[in-house]
C-alpha positions as CSV (number, residue, x, y, z in Angstrom):
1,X,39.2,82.6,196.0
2,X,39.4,86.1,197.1
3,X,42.7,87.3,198.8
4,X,42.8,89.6,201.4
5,X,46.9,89.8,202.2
6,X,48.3,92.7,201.0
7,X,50.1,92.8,197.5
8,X,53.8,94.3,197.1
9,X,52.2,97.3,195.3
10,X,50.2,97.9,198.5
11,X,53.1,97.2,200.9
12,X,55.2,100.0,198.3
13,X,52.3,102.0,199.2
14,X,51.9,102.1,202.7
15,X,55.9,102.5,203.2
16,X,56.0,105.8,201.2
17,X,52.8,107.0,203.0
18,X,53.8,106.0,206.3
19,X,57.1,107.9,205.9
20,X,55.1,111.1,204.8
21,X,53.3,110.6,208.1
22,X,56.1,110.2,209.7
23,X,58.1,113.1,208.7
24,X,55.4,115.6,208.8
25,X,52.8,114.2,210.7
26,X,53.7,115.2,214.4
27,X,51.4,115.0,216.7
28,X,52.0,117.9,219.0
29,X,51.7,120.2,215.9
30,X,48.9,118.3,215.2
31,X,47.0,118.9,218.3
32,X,48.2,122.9,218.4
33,X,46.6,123.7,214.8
34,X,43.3,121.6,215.7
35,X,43.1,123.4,218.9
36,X,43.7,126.6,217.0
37,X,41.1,125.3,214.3
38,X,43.2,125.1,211.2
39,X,44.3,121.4,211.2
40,X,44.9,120.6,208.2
41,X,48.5,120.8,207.5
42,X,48.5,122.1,203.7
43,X,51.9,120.8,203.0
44,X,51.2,117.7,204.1
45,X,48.5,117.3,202.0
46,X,49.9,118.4,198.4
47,X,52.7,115.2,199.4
48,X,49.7,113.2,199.5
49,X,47.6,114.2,197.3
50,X,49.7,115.8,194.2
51,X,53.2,114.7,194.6
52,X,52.6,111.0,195.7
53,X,49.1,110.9,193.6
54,X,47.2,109.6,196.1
55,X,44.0,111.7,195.4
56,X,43.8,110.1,192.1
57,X,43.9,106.5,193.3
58,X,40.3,106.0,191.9
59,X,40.5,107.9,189.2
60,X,41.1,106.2,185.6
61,X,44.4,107.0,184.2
62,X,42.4,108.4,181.3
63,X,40.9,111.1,183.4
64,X,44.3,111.8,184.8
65,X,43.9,109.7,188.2
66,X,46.1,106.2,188.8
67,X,43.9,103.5,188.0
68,X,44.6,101.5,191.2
69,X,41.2,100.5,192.9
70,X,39.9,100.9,196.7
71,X,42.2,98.0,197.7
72,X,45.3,100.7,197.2
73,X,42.9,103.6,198.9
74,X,42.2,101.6,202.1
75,X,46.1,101.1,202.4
76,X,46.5,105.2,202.3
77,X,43.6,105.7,204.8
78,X,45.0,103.1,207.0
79,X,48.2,104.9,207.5
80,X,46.3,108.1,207.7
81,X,44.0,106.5,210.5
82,X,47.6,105.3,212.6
83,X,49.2,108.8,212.1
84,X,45.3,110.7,213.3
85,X,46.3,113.1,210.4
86,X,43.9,116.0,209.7
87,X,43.2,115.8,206.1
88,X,40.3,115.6,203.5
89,X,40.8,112.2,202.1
90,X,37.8,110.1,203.0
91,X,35.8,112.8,202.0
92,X,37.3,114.2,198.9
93,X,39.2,111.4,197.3
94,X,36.8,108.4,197.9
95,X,33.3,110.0,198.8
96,X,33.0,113.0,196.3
97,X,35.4,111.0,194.1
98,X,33.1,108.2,194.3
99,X,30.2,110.3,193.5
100,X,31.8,111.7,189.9
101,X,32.8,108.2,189.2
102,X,29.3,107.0,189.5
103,X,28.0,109.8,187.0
104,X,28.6,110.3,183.4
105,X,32.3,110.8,183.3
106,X,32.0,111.9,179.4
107,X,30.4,115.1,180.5
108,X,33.1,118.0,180.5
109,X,32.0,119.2,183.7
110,X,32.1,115.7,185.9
111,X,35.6,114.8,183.7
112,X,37.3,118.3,184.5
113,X,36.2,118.1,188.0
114,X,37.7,114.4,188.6
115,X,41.0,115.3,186.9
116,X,41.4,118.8,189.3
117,X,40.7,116.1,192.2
118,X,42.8,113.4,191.1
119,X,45.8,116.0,191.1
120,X,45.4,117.3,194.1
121,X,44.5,120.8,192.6
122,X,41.4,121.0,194.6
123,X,39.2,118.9,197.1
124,X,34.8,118.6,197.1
125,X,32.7,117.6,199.5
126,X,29.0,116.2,199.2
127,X,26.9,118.6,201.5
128,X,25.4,115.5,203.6
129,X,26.1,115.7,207.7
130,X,29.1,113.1,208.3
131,X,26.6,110.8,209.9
132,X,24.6,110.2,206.8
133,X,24.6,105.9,206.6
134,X,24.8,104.9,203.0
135,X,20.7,104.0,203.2
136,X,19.7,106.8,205.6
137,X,17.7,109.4,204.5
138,X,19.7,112.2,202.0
139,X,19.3,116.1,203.1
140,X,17.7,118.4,200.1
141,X,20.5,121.2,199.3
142,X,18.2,123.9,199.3
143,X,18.8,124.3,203.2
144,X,21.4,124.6,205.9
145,X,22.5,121.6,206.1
146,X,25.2,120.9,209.6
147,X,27.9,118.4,210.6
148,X,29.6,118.7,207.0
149,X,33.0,117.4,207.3
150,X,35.8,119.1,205.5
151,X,33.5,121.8,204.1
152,X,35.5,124.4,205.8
153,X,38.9,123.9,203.6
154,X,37.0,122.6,200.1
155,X,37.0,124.3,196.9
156,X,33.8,122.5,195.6
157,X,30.5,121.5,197.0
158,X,28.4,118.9,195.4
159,X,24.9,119.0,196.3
160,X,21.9,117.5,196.0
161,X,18.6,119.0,195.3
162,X,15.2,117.9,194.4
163,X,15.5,118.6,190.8
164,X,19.5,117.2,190.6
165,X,23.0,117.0,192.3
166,X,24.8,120.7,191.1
167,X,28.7,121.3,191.7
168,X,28.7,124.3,193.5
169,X,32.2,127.2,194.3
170,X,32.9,126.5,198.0
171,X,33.4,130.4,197.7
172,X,29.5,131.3,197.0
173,X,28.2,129.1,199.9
174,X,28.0,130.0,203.6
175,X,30.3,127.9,205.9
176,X,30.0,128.1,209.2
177,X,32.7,126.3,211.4
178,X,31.7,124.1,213.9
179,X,32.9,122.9,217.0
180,X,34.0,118.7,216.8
181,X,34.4,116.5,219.3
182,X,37.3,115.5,216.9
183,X,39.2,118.6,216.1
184,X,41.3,116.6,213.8
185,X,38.1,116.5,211.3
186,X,36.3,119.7,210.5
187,X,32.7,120.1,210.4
188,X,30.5,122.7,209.3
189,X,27.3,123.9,208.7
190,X,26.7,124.8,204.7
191,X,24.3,126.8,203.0
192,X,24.6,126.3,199.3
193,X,23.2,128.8,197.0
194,X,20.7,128.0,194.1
195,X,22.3,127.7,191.1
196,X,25.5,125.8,190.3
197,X,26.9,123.4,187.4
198,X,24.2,120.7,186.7
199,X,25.9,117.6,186.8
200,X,23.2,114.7,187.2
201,X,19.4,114.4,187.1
202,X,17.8,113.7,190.8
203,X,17.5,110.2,190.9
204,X,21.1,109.5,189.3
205,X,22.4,112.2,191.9
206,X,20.7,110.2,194.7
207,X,22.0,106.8,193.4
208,X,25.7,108.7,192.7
209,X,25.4,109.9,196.2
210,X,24.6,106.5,198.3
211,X,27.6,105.1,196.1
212,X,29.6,107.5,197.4
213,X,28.7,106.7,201.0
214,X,29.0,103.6,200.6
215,X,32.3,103.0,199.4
216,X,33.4,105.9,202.5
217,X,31.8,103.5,204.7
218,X,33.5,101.0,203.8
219,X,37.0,102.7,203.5
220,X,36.5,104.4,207.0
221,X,36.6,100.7,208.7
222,X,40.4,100.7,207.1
223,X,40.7,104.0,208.7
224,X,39.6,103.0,212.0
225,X,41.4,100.0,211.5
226,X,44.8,102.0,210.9
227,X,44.1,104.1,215.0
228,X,43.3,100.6,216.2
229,X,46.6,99.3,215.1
230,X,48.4,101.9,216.1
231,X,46.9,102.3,219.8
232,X,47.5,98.5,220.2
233,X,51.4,98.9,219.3
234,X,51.8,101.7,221.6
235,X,50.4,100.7,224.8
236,X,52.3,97.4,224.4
237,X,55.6,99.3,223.7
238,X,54.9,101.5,226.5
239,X,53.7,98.3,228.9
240,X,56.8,97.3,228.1
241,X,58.9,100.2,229.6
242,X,56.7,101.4,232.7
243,X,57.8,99.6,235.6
244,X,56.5,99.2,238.6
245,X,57.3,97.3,241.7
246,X,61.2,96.6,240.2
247,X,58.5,94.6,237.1
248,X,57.1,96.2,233.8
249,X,53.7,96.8,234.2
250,X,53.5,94.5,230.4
251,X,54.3,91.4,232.8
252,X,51.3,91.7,234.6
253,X,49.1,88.3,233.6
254,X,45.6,90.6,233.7
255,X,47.1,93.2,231.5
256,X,48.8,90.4,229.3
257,X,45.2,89.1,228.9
258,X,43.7,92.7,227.9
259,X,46.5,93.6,225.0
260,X,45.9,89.8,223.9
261,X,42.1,90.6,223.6
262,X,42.4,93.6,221.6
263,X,45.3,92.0,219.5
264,X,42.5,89.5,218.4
265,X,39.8,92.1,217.7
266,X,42.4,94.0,215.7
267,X,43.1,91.1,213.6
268,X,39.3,90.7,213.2
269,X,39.1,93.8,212.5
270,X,41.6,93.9,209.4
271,X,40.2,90.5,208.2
272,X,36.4,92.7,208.0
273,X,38.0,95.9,206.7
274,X,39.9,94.4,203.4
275,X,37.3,92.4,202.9
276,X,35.0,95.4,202.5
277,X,37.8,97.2,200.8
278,X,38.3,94.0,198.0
279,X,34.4,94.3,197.8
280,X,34.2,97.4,196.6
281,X,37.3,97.2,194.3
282,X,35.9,94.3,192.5
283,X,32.5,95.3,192.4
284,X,30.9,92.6,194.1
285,X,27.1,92.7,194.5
286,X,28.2,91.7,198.0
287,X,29.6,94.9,199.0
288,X,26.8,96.5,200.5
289,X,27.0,93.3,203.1
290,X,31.1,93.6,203.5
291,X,30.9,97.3,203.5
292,X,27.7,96.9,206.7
293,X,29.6,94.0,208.6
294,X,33.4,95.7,208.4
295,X,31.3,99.4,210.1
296,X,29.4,97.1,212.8
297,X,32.7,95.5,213.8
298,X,35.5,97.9,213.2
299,X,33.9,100.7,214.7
300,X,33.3,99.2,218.5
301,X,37.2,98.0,217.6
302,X,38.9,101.6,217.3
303,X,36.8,102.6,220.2
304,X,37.8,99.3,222.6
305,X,41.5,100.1,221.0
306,X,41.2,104.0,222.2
307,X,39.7,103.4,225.4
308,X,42.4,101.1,226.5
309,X,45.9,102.8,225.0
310,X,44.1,106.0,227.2
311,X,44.1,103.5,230.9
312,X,47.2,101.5,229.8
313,X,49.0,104.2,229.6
314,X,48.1,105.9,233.4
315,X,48.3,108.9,234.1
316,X,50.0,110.3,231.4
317,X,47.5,108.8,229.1
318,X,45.3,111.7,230.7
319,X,46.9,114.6,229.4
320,X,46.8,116.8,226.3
321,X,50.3,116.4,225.8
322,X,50.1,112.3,225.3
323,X,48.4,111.9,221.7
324,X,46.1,109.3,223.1
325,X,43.5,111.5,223.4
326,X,43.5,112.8,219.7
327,X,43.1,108.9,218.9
328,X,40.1,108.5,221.5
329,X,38.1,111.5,220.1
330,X,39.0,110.5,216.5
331,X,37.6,107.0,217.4
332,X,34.7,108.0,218.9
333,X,33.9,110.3,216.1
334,X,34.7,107.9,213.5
335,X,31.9,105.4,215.0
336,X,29.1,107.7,214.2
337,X,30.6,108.6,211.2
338,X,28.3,107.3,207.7
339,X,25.9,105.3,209.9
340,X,26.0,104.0,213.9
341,X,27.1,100.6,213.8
342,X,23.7,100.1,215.1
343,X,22.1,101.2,212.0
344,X,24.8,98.7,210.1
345,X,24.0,95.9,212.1
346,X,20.0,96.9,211.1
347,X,21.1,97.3,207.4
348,X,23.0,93.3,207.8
349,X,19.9,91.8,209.3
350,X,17.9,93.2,206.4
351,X,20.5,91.9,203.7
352,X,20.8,88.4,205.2
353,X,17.5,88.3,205.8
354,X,18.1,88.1,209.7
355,X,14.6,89.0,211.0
356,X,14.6,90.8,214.7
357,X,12.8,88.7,217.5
């Protein structure tokens, strides 16, 4: 039977990552450098990524990565997801990683590139838009292509055009910044020019790609499940200390009832999310359906989880300087992000052969 609890290795895991977080991930900063437009914190990330070797979690040992699986990954994005933090991860060490994995990893170019990733020396990014749904249609790279998370700060584009998917210098492409609703997640608009390293024919590009997509979809429900977690814990700590009428506010039966409510959709939603995650690291023809039920649920979860650590907490819920508002937009963002859970819910009814009425 499969088990979803957490292993020790995992639990190491999320303690080291969590104290990263902690240390260095404050959230006034935070909101000061995305409101500036630089919000990655680069320090931050080389803990992460090169000192704790988290970018390499994918990655073989034999191509200089840690040979854990996506059971370890979604730990590191959970924590990530409780702490909002601002950094390529989902894009760069799962999606793009994903996408190298899924190609000939004997070819110098696809092998150099994962070992500069799994270090932490540099970060790619697949020149989709962040709403691109595993199964959705793919952009050709030949064009200006918008809403391209983490472009901005990446040191290699991979992009796919009619005639293959080429590894491009983020330096030789034009970025333009975007405006988010999420500030804490870049996007762009790219245009890539011709030209680049050749790393995969067109249809094993396409095929590299919607792997790559689909194992972000399905790590980004661990992510959303991490803000969910953490907006749950706060609003009851804070319910706790807000009183009102000589009472805290926590005592109240109806807002008793609403934390219990989203305590239970939180535990769904970890139940959904490493059972997506456990798909993907054992390769289960059944991922596609974990990865599609974990975005449908988890999504409206972080959301529901947002939405009510904003009320809960009053009027100082409301304000920039309350971190509640980083968590909404992140939230919000994050349920558009590699297919609606609309278009999930489509892509479950097709897989279970659940036909519309």
């Amino acid at each position: 039977m499969t088990d979803l609890l957490y292993s020790e290795t995992e639990d190491d895991l999320r303690a080291a990552v969590r104290s990263l977080v902690a240390a260095r991930g404050d959230h006034a900063a935070l909101a000061a450098r995305a409101e500036a437009g630089s919000p990655l914190d680069p320090q931050l990330w080389t803990s992460l990524a090169a000192e704790m070797g988290a970018a390499g979690l994918l990655v073989p040992e034999k191509l200089g990565g840690q040979g854990a699986s996506h059971r370890e990954a979604a730990v590191v994005l959970e924590e990530l997801g409780r702490g909002v933090v601002a950094a390529p991860y989902l894009t760069s060490s799962v999606v793009a990683t994903e996408v190298l994995l899924a190609l000939d990893t004997g070819t110098e170019a696809v092998a150099e590139l994962l070992r500069e990733l799994a270090e932490g020396r540099r970060t790619a990014v697949v020149v989709v838009p962040l709403s691109t749904a595993p199964d959705g249609p793919l952009p050709d790279g030949a064009g200006r292509i918008t809403g391209v998370a983490d472009a901005a700060s990446a040191d290699v584009l991979l992009v796919l055009r009619a005639d293959g998917l080429y590894a491009v210098e983020a330096a030789r492409a034009v970025v333009e910044p975007l405006t988010p609703f999420d500030l804490t997640r870049p996007l762009a608009a790219v245009t890539a020019p011709d030209g680049g390293t050749l790393l995969a024919d067109a249809p094993k590009g396409e095929a590299a790609v919607r792997r790559g997509l689909l194992a972000g979809a399905g790590l980004l429900a661990s992510e959303q499940l991490g803000l969910a977690e953490w907006c749950l814990e706060e609003t009851v700590r804070y319910t706790k200390e807000r009183h009102q009428f000589n009472r805290p506010v926590g005592s109240f039966q109806a807002l008793k009832h609403r934390m219990a409510q989203l305590w239970l959709e939180v535990v769904s939603a970890r139940a959904a999310a490493r059972a997506a995650a456990d798909a993907l690291a054992t390769g289960s023809p059944e991922a596609p359906l974990s990865v599609a039920l974990a975005q449908a649920y988890c999504s409206g979860v972080a959301v529901h989880a947002a939405e009510e650590c904003v009320q809960l907490h009053g009027g100082i819920g409301m304000t920039w300087e309350h971190p509640a508002h980083l968590y909404l937009k992140r939230a919000k963002a994050d349920e558009i992000a590699l297919g609606t859970p609309g278009r999930h819910k489509e892509a479950l009814a097709g897989i279970v052969d659940l036909q519309a009425p």
